[in-house]
N, C-alpha and C positions, 0 to 999 in steps of 0.2 A: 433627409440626409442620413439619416440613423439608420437603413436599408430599410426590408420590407417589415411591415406589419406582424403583428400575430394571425390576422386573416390571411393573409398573403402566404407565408412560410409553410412551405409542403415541409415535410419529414427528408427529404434529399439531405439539407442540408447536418441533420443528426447524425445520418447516415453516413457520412462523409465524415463529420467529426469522431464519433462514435470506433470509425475504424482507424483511427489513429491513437485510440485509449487502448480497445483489443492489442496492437502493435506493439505499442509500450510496454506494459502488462504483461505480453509472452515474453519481450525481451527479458524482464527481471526472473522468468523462472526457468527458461529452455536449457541456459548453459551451466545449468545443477546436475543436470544428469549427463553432460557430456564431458566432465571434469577431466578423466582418465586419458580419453583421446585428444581432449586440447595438451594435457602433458604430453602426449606420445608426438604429435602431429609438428605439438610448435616445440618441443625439445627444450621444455620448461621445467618446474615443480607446482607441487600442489600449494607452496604458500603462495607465490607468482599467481597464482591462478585466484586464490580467494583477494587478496590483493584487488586483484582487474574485477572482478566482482565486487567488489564493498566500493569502491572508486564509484562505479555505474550512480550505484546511492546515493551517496556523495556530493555528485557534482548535481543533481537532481533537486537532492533537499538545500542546498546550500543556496542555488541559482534561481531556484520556484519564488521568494517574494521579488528579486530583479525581473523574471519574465512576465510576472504577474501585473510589475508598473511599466513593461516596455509596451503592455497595450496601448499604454494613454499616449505614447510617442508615436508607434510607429501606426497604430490602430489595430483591433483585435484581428482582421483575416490576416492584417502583411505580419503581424506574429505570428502567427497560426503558421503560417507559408514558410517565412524564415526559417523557423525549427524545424519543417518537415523537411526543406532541402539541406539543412547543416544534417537532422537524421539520416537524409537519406545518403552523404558522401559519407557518411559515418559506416551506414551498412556495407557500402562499395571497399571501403578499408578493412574493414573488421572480416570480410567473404575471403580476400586477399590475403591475408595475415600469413607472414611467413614464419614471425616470430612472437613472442608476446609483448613485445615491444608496441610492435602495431598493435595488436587485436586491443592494448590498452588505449592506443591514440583513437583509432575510428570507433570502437565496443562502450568503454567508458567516460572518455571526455565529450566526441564529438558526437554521441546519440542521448548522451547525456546531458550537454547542451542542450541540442534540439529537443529530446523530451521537457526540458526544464522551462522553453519556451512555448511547446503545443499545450502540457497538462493544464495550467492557467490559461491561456486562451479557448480552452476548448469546450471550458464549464463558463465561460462569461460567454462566447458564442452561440450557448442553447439556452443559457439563463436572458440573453437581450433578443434570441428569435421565438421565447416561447412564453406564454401566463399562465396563469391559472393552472387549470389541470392540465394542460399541455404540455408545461412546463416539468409538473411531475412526473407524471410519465416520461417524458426525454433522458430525464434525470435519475428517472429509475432504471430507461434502458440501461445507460452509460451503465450504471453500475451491476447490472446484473452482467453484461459485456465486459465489464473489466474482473469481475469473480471468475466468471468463464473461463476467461482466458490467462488466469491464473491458475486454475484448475486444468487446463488442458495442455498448459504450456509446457513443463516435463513431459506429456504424454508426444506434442507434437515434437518433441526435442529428443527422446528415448528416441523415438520411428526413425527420425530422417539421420541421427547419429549411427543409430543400428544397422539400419538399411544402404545409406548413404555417406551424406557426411553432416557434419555440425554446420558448416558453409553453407549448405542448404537454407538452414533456418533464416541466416541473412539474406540471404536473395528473394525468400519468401518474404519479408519485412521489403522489403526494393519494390517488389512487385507494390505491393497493398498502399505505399509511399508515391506509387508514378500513381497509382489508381484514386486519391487523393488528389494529387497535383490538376492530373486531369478533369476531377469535376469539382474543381474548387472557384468556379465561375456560379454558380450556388449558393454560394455564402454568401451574406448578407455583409455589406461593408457598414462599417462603425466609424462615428469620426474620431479621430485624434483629440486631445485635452489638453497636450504638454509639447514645450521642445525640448531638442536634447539639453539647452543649458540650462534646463528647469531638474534635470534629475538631480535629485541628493546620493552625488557617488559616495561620500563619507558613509552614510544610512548603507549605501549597497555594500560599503565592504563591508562597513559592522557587520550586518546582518549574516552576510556570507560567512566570515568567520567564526560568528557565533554560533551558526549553526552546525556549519563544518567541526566544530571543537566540541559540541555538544553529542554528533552524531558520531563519530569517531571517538570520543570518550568512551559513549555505550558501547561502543562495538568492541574494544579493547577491553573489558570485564569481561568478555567468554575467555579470556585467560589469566587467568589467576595471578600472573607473573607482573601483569602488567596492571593488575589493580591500582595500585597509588596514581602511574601515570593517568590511568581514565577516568580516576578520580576527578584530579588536578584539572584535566581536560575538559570533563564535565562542569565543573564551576567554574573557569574561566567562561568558557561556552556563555553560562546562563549569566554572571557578569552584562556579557557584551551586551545578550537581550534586553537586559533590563536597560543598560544604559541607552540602547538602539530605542527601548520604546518610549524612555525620556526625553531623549533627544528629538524623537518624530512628533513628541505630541506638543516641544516647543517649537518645533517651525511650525506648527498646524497656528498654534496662539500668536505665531508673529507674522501670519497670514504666507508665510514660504510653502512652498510645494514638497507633502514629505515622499518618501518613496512608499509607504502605506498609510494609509489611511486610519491610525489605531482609534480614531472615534467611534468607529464603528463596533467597540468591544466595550464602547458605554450602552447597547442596547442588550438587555438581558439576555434578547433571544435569542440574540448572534453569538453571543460568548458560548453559553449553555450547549447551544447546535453545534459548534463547531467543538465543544467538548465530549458530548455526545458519543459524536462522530470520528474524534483522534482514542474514546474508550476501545468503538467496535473495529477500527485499523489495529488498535494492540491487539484486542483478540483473534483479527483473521491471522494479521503477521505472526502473532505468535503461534495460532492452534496450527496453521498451515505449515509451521515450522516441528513443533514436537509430536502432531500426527505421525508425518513420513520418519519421524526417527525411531517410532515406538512401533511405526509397522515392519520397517525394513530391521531392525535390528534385533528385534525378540520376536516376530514374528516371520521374520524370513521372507516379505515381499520383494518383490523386483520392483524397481519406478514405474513398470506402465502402470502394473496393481495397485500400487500405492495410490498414483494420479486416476482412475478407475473409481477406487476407495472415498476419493474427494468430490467423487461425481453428483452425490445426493446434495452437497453444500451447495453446489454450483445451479443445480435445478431449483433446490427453494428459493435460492436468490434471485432469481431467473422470473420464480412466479411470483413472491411477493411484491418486488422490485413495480414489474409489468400491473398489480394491482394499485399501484402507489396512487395514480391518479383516484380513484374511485374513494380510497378509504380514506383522503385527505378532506372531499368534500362530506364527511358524515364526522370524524371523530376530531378533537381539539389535537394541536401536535404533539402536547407534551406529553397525552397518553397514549398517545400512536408509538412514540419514542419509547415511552416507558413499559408497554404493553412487546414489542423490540426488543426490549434488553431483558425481560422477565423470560421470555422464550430461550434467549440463546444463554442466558443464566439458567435455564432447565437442562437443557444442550450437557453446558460443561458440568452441573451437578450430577446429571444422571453417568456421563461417563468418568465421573471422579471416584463413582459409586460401581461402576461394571467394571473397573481395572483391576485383573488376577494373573496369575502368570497359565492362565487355559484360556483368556477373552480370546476372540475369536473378531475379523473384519465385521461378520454380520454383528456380530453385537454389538457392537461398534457404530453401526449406521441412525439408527434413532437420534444419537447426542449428535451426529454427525450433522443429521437434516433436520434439527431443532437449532442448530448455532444457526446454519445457513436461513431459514424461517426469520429468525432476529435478524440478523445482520440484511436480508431485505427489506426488512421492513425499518430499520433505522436508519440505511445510508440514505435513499432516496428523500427521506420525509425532512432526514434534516439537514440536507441540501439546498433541500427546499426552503426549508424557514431561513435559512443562511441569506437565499437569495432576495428574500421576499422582503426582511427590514432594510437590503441595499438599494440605495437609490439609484437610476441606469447609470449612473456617472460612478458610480463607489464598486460598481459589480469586479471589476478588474480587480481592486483591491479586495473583495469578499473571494474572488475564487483562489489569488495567491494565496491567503491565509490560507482558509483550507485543503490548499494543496499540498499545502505544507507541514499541515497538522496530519492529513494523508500519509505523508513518510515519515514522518518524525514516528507515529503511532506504529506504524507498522516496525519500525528499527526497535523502538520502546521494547513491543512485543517479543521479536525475533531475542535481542537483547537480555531482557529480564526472566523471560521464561528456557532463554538459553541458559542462564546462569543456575535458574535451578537446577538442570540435567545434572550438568557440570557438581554442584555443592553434592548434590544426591547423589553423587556415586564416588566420593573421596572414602567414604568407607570400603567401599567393596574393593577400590584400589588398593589399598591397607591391606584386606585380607589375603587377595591375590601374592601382592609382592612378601608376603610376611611366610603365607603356605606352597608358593612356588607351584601350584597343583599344574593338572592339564590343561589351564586357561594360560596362554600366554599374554602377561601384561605389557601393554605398549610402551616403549621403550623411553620416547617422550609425550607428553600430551599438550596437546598446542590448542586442542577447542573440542568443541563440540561433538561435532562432526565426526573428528577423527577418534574422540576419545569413546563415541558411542559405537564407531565402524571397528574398531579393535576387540570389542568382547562379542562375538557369534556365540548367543547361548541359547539357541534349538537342542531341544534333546536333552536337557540336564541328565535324564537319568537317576541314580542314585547319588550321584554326585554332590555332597550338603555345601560347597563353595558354590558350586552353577548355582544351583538350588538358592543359594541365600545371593547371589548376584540378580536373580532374575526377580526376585522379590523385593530388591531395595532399587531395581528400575522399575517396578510396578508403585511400587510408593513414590518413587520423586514423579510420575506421570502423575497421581493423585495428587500429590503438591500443586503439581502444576494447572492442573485444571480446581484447586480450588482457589488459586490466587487469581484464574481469570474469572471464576464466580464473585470474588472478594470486588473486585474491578467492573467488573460489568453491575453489582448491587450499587456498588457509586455513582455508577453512570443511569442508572436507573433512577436514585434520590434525586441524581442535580437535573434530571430531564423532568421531574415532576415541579420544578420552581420557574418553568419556563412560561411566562405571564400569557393567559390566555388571548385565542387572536380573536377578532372581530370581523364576523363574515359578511360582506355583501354579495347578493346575485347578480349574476350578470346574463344578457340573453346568451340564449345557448349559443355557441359555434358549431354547424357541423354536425349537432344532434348533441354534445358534451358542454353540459355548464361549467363556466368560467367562475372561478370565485376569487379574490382578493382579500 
């Protein structure tokens, strides 16, 4: 009744799931670079626009532990299904958008939904069709397919805006969602655990709120103005968690049904992996966020360049990810993890050490395809261990957590190493508005974004303001890649306390030993 075996399960079914994570994935990066013509098209602004953008996240991380316990209701494919068809009317509104109105209804709630409800089913789906090494591998595609297509997704988003139109990009996602629909007779059906009067909606709001107040806190510190508030927001946020995981682990003692499962973070392994694992989400969210700022802004790239530039990331991940299975059967995890994070901690060292105001993209590429080397080699493997202490009934709950340390890690990064840009260049602002020279200083500064797109300093010349402007963004980029070495050495210690596993062999499957 659990569907097909692990002998039984072709790779279809990866397949199939696999290209609804790629889907996801490009959604969160294609409409960064079509900013301009969603203003021009929908006859909006550019705060309207980050808005419907931070929203997408939002309802994503907020909803991820709800989709994660709507498996044990509705069962892991009719979730899986659910969110792909709420995605897929999402796309058909969002392609439509006449105004920004819409493109936030179908764009950010309602693909936002349905993401919230495929990301959790889609890692319990290849965690309950696969073991052993099979199970790694799967787990390693998934993620070298969601780097990818992170890494391509401004690329395929630049083209089809440049060439076409931004609409495109949703009809592409439409397509790849019927193409899903259609071979989702493949999936392996899972039974149900729970009825609806068994969900703890109390536990679901907390948690939503908390997380929404947590995630929205941090996104509020890339402006300066609104520090107290995302303060406030933030410890409200982390408040609820706590009380949300008090509360879960007394109905767990009173034998009630919680909405997760938090026993599952009394086994070392699982705590440590899924810590691990939200360390290397800060650093992709973050590097993938002050890369393109430090290439497009002092360096003068365009976004295809830029997304081009991230290509080396996206191939290491690609191969170590695809070796996951092999080096799982030979090395213990916690030095597979920590061997992972010592790599992509080379990565940000060596480019914390090559930032000058003459680096250059090639020089750039080494620390590029040393992060990407780590972060293959540590998403998969501690996925893997994530999955491997859940028992088939707890996986629904092992994949929400992690789906949600996924985004929380990745806002962290975007977040904190946003804030540094921001601190690191309140001097240079000073100088500007104090010497009035031929830089013209932005009028307001509302983030990031805008406050890095305002100073174009190619060319300084003799100019000793350009000259010291382009020097104190060369230092907050060194900032910033040493705080993700400082984080990724953390992540390195606590993956070395990760209690070693205990192997048995199993007959080969296929010609590939199984191990447990």
């Amino acid at each position: 009744m659990g569907g097909k075996s692990d002998i039984q399960t072709g790779w279809l079914p990866l397949i199939i799931v696999t290209l609804s994570i790629f889907t996801i994935v490009i959604d969160k990066t294609f409409l960064n670079v079509a900013i301009s013509s969603l203003i021009r098209d929908l006859n909006t602004n550019i705060g309207t626009i980050q808005i419907i953008i931070a929203t997408y996240s939002l309802v994503m991380a907020s909803l991820m532990l709800i989709g994660g316990r709507l498996q044990n209701i509705l069962g892991r494919k009719r979730t899986f299904l659910t969110g792909a068809g709420i995605y897929g009317v999402g796309t058909i509104v969002a392609a439509l958008s006449i105004n920004s109105t819409m493109l936030l209804l179908g764009w950010s709630i309602l693909e936002g939904v349905g993401a919230a409800l495929m990301m959790p089913a889609t890692t319990s789906i290849i965690s309950g069709s696969y073991n052993g090494e099979r199970r790694a591998f799967a787990l390693g595609i998934t993620s070298s397919m969601a780097s990818g297509a992170g890494t391509i997704g401004p690329i395929i988003g630049g083209f089809l805006t440049t060439y076409y139109s931004w609409r495109y990009a949703f009809g592409l996602e439409l397509i790849i969602i019927i193409i899903i629909v259609l071979f989702s007779g493949e999936i392996s059906r899972f039974p149900h655990t729970m009825k609806w009067a068994d969900l703890n909606v109390v536990g679901a709001v907390n948690s939503a709120l908390g997380i929404f107040l947590l995630v929205i806190g941090i996104l509020l510190l890339n402006d300066p103005k609104n520090w107290n508030i995302g303060l406030i927001s933030i410890i409200i946020g982390l408040i609820l968690l706590i009380i949300f995981y008090f509360n879960q682990k007394n109905r767990m003692d009173h034998n009630k049904q919680p909405l997760v499962d938090v026993s599952l973070f009394k086994d070392r392994s699982f705590t440590l992996a899924n810590i691990s694992r939200l360390i290397m989400n800060f650093t992709i969210g973050g590097v993938l966020f002050v890369i393109p700022v430090y290439l497009q802004t002092v360096l003068g790239a365009d976004p295809l360049t830029t997304g081009f530039a991230l290509i080396p990331m996206s191939v290491a991940i690609f191969i170590m990810s695809s070796a996951a299975g092999k080096l799982s059967t030979r090395i213990q995890t916690r030095y597979i993890l920590a061997i992972g994070s010592m790599a992509a901690m080379a990565g940000s060292i060596y480019l914390s050490l090559i930032f000058n105001p003459y680096t250059t993209i090639l020089d750039m590429i080494p620390g590029i395809l040393l992060l990407g080397v780590g972060m293959g080699i540590v998403f998969p493997h501690s996925a893997n261990a994530i999955f491997s202490v859940a028992r088939r009934d707890q996986q629904p709950d092992a994949s929400g957590i992690m789906n949600t340390g996924i985004n929380l890690g990745s806002s962290l990064g975007t977040a904190v190493l946003g804030l540094i840009l921001i601190l690191g260049s309140f001097g240079s602002f000073g100088l500007v508005l104090n010497n009035q020279t031929t830089i013209s200083a932005p009028e307001h500064i509302t983030g990031v974004q805008q406050l890095f797109g305002k100073l174009e300093l190619q060319n300084p010349g003799n100019n000793k303001e350009q000259k010291m402007l382009i020097y104190d963004k060369v230092n907050t980029m060194k900032l910033a890649f040493n705080v993700v070495s400082i984080i990724l050495f953390i992540g390195l210690i606590m993956s070395l306390f990760i209690p070693p596993q205990k192997r048995k062999r199993k007959p080969s499957i296929g010609g590939v030993s199984t191990n447990i």
